[in-house]
VEXNUSE-399381 format. One record per residue: x, y, z of N, C-alpha, C in turn. Coordinates in steps of 0.02 Angstrom, whole numbers, plus 50000, padded with zeros to 5 digits. Example, Ala and Ser with C-alpha at 12.3 -4.5 7.8 and 13.67 -1.06 7.14 Angstrom:
<rs>
506604971650390506154977550390506604983550390
506424988850354506844994750357506455000250394
</rs>
This chain:
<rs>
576405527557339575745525157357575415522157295
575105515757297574675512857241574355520257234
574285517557122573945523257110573045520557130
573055513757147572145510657116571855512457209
572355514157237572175515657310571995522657316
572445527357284572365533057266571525536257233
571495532957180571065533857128570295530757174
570395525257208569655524857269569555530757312
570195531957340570105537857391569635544157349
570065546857321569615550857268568885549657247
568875543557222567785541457203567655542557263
567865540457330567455540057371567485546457417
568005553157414567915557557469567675562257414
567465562057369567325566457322566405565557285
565885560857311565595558557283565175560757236
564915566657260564545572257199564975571657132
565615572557148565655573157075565885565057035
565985561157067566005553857050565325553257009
564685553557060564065553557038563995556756970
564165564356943564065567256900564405564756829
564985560956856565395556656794565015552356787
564965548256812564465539856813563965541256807
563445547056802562885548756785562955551356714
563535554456688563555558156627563755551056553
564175546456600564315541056576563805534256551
563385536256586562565530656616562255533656561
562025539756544561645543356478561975539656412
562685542656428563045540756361563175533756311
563125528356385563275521056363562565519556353
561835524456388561325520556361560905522756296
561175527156294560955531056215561385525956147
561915525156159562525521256117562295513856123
561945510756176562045503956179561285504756123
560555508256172560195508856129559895509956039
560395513456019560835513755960561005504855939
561355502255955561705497055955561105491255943
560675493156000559885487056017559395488255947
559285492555918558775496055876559435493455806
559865494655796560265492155719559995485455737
560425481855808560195473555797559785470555774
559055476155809558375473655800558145473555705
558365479455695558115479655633558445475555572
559185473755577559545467855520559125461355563
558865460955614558515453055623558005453655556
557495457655599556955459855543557095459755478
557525463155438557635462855365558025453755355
558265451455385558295444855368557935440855366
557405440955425557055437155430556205438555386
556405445855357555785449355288556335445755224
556985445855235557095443955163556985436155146
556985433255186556815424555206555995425155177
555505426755214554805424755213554725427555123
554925434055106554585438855081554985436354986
555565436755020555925432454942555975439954880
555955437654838556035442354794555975439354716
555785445854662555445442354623555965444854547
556065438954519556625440854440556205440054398
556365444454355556065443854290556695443754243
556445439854186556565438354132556285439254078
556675442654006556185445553951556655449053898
556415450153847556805451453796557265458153800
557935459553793558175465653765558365465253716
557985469853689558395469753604558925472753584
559055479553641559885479653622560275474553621
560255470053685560645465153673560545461753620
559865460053604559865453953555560295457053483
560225463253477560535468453398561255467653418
561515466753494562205468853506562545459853495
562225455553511562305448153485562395444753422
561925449353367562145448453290561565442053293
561295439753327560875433553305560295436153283
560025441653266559315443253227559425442453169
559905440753118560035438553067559915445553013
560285450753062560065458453008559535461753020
559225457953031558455463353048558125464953094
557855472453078557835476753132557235477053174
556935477253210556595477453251555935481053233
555315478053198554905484053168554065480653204
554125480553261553445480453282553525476253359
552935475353384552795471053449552925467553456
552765460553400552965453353359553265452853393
553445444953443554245443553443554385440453386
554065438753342554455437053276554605441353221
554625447753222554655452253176555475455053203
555755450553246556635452953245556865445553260
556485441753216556845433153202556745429353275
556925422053259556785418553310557295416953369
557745419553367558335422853416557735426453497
557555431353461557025435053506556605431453544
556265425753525555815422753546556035418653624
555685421353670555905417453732555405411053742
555935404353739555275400253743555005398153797
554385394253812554075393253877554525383453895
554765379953852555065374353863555735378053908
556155382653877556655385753923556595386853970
555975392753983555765393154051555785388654108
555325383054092555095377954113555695374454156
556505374854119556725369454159557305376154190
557165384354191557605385254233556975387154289
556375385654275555755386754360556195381454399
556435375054374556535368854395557265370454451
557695376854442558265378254493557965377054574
558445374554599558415375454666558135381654720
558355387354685558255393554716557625397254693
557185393054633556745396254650555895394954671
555595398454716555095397554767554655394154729
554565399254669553805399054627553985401854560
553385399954516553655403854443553015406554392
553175411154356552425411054308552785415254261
552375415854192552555420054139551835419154093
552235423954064551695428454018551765427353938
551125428353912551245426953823550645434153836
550545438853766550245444953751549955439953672
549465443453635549175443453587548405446353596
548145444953542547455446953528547075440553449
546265443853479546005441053411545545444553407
545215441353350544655443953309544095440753334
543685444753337542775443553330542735436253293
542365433853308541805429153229541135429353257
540635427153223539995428253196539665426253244
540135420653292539765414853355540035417553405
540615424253403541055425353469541045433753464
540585437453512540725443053488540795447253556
541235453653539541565458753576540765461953619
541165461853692540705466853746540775474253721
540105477453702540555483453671539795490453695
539465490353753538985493153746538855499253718
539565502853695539445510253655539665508153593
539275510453549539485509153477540155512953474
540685512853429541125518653398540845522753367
541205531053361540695535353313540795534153258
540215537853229540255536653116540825536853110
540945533453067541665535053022542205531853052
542495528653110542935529153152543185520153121
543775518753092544105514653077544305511653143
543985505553169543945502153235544415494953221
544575493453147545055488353136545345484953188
545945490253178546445487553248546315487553327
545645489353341545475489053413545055484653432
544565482553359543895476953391544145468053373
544565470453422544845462553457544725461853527
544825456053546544995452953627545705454853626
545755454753686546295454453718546685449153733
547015445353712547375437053741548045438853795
547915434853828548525435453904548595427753894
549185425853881549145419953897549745418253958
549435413554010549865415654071549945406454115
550205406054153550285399754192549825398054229
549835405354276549485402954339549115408054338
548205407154341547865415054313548035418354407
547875414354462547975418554517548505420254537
549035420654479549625424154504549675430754459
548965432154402548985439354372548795443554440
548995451054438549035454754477548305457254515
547775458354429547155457154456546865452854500
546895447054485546675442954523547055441854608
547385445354600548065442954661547715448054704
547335453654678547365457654719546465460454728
546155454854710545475455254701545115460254651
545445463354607545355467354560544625461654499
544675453454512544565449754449544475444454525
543845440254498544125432754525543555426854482
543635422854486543345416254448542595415354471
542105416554444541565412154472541325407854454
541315404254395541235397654348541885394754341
541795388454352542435383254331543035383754331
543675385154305544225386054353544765389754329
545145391754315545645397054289546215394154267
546545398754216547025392554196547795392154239
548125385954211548405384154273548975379254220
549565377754264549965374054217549925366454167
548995364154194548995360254153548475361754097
548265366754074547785368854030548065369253982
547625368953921547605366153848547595372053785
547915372653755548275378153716547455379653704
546995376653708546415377553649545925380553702
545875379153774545565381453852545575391453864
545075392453866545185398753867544685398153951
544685405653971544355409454020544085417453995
543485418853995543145423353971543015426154028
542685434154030542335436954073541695437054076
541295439654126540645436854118540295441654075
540435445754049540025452754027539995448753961
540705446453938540795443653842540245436753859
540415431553916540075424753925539205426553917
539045432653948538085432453950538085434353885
538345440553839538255443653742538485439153712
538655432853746538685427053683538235420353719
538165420353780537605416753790538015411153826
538585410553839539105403553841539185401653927
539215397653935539265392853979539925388553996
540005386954060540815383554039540725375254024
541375374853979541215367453939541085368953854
540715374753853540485379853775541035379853734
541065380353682541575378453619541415385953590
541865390653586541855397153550542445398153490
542285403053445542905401453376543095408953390
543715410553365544055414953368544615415253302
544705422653285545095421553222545685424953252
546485424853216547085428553254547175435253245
547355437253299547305445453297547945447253270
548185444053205548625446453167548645449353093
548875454553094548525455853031549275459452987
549705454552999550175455152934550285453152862
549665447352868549675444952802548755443652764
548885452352817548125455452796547515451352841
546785453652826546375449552880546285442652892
546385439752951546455431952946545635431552945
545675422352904544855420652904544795414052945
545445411852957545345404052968545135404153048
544715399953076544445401253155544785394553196
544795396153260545165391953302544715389553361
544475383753371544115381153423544455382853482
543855386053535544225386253604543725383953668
543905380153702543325376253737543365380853815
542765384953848542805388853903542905383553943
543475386253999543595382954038543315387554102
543205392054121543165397154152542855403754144
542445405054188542265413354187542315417054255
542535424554231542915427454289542465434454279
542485437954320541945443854333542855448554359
542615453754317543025458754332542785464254348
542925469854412542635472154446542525479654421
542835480354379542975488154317542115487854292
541825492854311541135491754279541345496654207
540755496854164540895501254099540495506454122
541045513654081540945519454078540275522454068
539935519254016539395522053986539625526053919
540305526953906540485528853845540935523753799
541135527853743541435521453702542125522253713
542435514953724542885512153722543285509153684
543725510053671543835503053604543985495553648
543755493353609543625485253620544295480653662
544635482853614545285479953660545575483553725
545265489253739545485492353795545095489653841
544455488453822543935487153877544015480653922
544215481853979544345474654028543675468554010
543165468653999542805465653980543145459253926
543375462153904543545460753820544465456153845
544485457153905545075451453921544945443153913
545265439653891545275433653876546025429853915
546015425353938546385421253969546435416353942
547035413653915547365407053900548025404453904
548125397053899549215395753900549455399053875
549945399553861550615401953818550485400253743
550415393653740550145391653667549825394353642
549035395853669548665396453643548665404153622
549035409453664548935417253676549465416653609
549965412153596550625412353553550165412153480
549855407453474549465403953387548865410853397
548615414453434548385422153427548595425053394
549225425253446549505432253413550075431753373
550035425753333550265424253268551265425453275
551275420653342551965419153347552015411653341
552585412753365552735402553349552455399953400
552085392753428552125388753474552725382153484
553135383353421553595379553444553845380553539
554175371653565554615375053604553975376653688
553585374153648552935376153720552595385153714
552625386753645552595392953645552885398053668
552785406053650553425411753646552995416653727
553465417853747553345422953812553535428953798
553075434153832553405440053831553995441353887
553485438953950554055439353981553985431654045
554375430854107554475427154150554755430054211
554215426554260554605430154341554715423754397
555405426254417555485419254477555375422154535
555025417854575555175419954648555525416254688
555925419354697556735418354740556695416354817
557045412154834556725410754913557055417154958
557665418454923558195423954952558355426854901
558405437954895558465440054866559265439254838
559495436954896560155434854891560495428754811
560015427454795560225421154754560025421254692
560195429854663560025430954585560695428754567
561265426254598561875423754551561845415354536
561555414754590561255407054573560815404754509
560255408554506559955410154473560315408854405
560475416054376560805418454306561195412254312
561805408054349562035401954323561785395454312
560975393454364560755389954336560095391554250
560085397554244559745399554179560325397254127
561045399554117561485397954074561535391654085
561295387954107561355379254141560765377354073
560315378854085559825378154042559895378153986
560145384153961560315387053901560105392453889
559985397353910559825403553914560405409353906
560545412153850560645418853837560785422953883
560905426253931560715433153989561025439153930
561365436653892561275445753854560725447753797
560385443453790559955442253760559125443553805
559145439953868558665439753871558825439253978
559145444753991559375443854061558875444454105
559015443954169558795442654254558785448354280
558265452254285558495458254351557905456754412
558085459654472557645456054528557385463154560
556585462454539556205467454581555945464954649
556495469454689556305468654748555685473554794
555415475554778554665481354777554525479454839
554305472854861553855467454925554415469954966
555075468154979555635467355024555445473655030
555915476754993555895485455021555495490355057
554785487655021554275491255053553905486055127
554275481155147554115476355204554815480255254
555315482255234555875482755255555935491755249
555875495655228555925501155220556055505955275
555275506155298555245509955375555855508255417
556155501455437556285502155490557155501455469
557375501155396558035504755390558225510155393
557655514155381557755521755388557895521855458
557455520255518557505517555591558215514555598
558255510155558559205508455591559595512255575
559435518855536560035522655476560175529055536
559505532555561559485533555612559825533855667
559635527055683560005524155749560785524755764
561115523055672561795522155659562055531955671
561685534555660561685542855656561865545255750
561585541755775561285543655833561995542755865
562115533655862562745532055895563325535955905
563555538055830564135542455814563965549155829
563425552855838563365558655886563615557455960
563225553255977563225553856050563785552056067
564335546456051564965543056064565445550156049
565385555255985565705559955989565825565156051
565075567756039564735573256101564835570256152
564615565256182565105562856237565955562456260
566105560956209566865562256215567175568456214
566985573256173567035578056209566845580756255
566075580756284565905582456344566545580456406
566625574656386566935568956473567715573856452
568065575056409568635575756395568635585256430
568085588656426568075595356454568055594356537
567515588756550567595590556624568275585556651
568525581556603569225579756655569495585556656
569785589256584570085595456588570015599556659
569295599856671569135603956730569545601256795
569325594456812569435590756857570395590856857
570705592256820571305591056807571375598856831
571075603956823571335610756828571155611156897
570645610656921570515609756990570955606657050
571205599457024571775595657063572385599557053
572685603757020573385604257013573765606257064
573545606157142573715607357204574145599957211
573545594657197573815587457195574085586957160
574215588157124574775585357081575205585957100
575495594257109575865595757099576375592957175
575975593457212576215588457301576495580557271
576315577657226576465571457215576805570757173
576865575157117577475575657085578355579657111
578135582357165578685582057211578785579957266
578395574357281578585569057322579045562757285
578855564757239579285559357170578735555857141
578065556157127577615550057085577955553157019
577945545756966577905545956886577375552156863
577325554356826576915556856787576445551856739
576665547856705576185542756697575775538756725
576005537456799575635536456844575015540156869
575135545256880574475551456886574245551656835
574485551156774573785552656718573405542856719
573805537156758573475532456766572825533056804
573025535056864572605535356930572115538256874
572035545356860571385548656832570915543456755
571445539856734570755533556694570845530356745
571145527856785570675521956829570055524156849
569815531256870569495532956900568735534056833
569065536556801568585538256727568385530356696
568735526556703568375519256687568105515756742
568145517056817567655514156843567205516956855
567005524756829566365526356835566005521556759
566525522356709566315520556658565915510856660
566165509456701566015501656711565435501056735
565315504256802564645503756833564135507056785
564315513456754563635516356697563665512356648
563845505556623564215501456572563375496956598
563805494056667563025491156690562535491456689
562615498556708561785499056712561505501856666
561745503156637561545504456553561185497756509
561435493156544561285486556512560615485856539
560495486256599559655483756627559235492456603
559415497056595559105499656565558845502656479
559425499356447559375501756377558745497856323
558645492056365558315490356320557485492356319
557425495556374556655501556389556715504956332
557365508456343557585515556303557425513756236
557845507956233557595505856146557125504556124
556775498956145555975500456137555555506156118
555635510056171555135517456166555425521056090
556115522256111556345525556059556175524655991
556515516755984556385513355924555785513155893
555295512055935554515508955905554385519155888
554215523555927554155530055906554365530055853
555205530955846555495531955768555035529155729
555035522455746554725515955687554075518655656
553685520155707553115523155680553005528855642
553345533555667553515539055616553735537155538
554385531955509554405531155478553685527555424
553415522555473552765519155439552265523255428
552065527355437551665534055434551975537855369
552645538255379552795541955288552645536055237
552905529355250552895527255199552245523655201
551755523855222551195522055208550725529155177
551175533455195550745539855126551085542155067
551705540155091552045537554998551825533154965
551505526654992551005521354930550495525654925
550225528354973549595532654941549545536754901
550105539754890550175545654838550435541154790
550725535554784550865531354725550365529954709
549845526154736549325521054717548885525154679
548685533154689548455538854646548545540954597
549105537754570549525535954494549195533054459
549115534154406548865530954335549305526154319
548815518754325549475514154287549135512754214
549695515054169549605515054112549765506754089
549965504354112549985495654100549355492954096
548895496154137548355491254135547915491254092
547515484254075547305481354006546755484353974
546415489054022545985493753995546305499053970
546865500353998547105507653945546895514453961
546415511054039546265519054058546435522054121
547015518154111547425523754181547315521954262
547005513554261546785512054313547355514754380
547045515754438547295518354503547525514454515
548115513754550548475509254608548885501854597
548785500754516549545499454479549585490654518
549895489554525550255481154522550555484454593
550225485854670550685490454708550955482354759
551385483854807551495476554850550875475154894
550735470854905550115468254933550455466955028
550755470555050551215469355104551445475055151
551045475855208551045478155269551895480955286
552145484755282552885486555335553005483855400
553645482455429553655479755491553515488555536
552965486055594552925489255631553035491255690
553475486955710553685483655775554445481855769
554855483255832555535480355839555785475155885
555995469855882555895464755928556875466055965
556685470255990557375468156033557545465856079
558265463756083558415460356122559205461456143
559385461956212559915462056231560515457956241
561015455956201561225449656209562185451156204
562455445856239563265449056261563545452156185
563335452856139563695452656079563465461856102
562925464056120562735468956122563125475556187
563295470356230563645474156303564375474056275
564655469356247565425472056221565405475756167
564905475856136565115484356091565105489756118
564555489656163564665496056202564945496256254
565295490056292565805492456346566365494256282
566605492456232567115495456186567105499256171
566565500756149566415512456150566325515456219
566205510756262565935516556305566785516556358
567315512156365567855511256377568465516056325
568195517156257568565519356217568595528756228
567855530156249567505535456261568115539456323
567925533856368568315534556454569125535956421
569415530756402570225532656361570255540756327
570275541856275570065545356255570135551356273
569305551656311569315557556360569745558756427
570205554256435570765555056482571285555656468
571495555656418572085554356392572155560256343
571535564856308572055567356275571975575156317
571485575856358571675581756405572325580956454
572285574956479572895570356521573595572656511
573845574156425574245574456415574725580256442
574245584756458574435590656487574725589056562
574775585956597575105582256637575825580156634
575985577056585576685574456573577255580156552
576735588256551577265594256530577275599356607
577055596456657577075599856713577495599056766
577775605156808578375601256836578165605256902
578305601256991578065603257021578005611557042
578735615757033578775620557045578595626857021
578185625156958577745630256908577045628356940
576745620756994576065620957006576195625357056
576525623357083576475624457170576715632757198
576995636157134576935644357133576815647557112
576335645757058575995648457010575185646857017
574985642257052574395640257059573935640156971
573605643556981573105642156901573295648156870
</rs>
């Protein structure tokens, strides 16, 4: 007798327990496919966050490398200076300039550090005196930043600082163009267009006297009010000054050869993917990388992307439970179903059927329950995923939106006041909150392949117990 004639008779005079397979099967393929819908959803998402969101390289001096290169010409490294470990060290802003110019990258800005001195026409916001006695030398300076693009400093990026007179500097401003705050602009009386002198905040070859014209281009209000106690001068955000590269460079008594010296440089990458691009068009340029290499903080991506990998990591967790636990489940109740029939069998194996044949008939039967719960797994999984997914999702966005909070409660010691300001340079960028899925054939043949592999499997290796049975041990021995 056909075994596929056989194996109908059975689904159909038996239906309760047909139902209970194809129902146990229907859970299994929609938990697994769901699984399957929620990974999809979330590598869309991280591609389509690593596309918008990009990622950001920096570039900047190591001096191991530069000591491990032999180009400091012997000498050792004895201060802040980039010229106090030779001109090897010095990253210039002309270099910069033509690897911003690569293909791969979005956007660009960098940084020059220095300071200056007071003069007689330019003087420090300082409303607490220092106490008696207190050697204020090295502190009653400005602060010099000299930078590209002022609304790409972090303050300003993040409303910490913003411009309210005339305009901020920008890649075409003039080594000599500064931007003041308003607290220093009213204690000196200045206006933008105002011509202020400044001496260099270097003091290696003892106090400088010679003064440097700087024409305000800008005044910016920074939102740090003062303590009411004393500060030193250069800590005090007040006391920040904004200018080019040049100009922050002839400060702080480095070279301006070259478009002037940087501390450091950041690209933004259209794709985090393309820091190899990158590092070969920098050596294109002429750029060093052991000297002065590329690493790519990806902070924005991760924390745009975070929540909902944990959500796909999850998901990937989930699959391989349930595809297991299912397989064993289905593999106990054939067992059953196999111990139950051995009346049949044992009648058909002495009528003469194969033995391979009967352990056929029983997957035919285990994969067409598996087909129809295959189906309908499909018009229902993607509910399942949804609910599931977006729950998870949210749970995850809920931790990691109180992990920035407990970050942002951090003292960032970077910042230009020096006093520990809260909440640091943090990403300015929302987590995905939402999963956009979607069901699509790439998605029904993975899981008819697990959920078919499941059906095998679980028939085959209880099954095997079949091919060691011979009719006259069923049929007088019963169980």
């Amino acid at each position: 007798m056909n075994l596929f004639k056989r194996a109908w008779w059975r689904l159909t005079g038996a239906p309760g327990k047909t139902l209970m397979l194809g129902g146990l099967f229907f859970v299994i393929c929609t938990l697994v496919l769901s699984g399957f819908l929620i990974q999809s959803a979330a590598a869309r998402a991280a591609d389509n966050a690593k596309k918008s969101v990009g990622a950001v390289a920096t570039m900047q001096l190591d001096v191991n490398g530069l000591m491990a290169s032999g180009k400091n010409d012997g000498r050792e490294p004895s201060g802040q200076q980039g010229g106090t470990i030779g001109s090897a060290g010095d990253l210039k802003r002309d270099l910069v300039d033509r690897i911003c110019a690569s293909s791969v990258v979005a956007d660009c800005n960098y940084t020059a550090d220095g300071a200056a001195f007071p003069t007689k026409s330019t003087e420090l916001h300082q409303p607490v005196p220092p106490p008696a006695g207190q050697d204020t030398t090295g502190t009653d300076l400005f602060k010099v930043d000299g930078v590209r693009k002022l609304d790409e400093v972090s303050a300003f990026r993040n409303g910490d600082s913003k411009v309210i007179a005339g305009k901020g500097v920008g890649p075409d401003t003039k080594k000599d163009e500064i931007v003041v705050e308003e607290r220093v602009a009213e204690a000196n009386g200045l206006k933008v267009g105002d011509t202020v002198k400044l001496k260099k905040g270097d003091l290696s070859n003892g106090m400088p006297t010679e003064e440097h014209d700087f024409t305000v281009i800008g005044i910016y209000r920074n939102n740090t009010a003062d303590t009411g106690q004393y500060v030193p001068a250069m800590m005090d955000p007040a006391n920040q000054v904004y200018t080019n590269i040049e100009g922050a460079s002839l400060l702080g008594g480095r070279t301006t050869d070259g478009g002037g010296t940087l501390k450091s440089a950041t690209f933004t990458l259209a794709d985090p993917d393309d820091l190899d691009r990158l590092e070969e068009d920098a050596k294109k340029a002429g750029a060093d990388l052991q000297i002065f290499p590329i690493s790519v903080n990806d902070k924005q991506y991760k924390a745009l992307v975070g929540p909902i990998t944990k959500t796909a990591s999850f998901a990937t967790v989930t699959v391989w439970l349930v595809a297991v636990a299912g397989t064993i489940i289905l593999a106990l109740v054939v067992a059953s179903n196999l111990r139950e029939r051995r009346g049949e069998l044992g009648i058909l194996l002495s009528l003469g059927e194969k033995k391979p044949r009967l352990l056929g008939q029983h997957l035919v039967e285990v994969v067409a329950c598996a087909v129809v719960a295959i189906a309908l797994a499909g018009l229902g999984s993607q509910f399942v995923s949804d609910a599931i997914g977006n729950k998870l999702l949210a749970g995850e966005v809920e931790s990691a939106n109180e992990e920035a909070e407990n970050e942002s409660l951090q003292p960032d010691y970077s910042d230009p006041s020096g006093m520990g300001k809260q909440g640091g340079d943090q990403p300015d960028i929302d987590p995905i909150d939402s999963l956009d899925v979607r069901l699509g054939p790439a998605d029904i043949a993975k899981v008819g392949a697990t959920g078919l592999g499941i059906a095998a499997l679980a028939t085959l290796v209880p099954g095997t117990r079949v091919l060691r049975l011979n009719p006259r041990d069923i049929l007088t021995k019963g169980d």
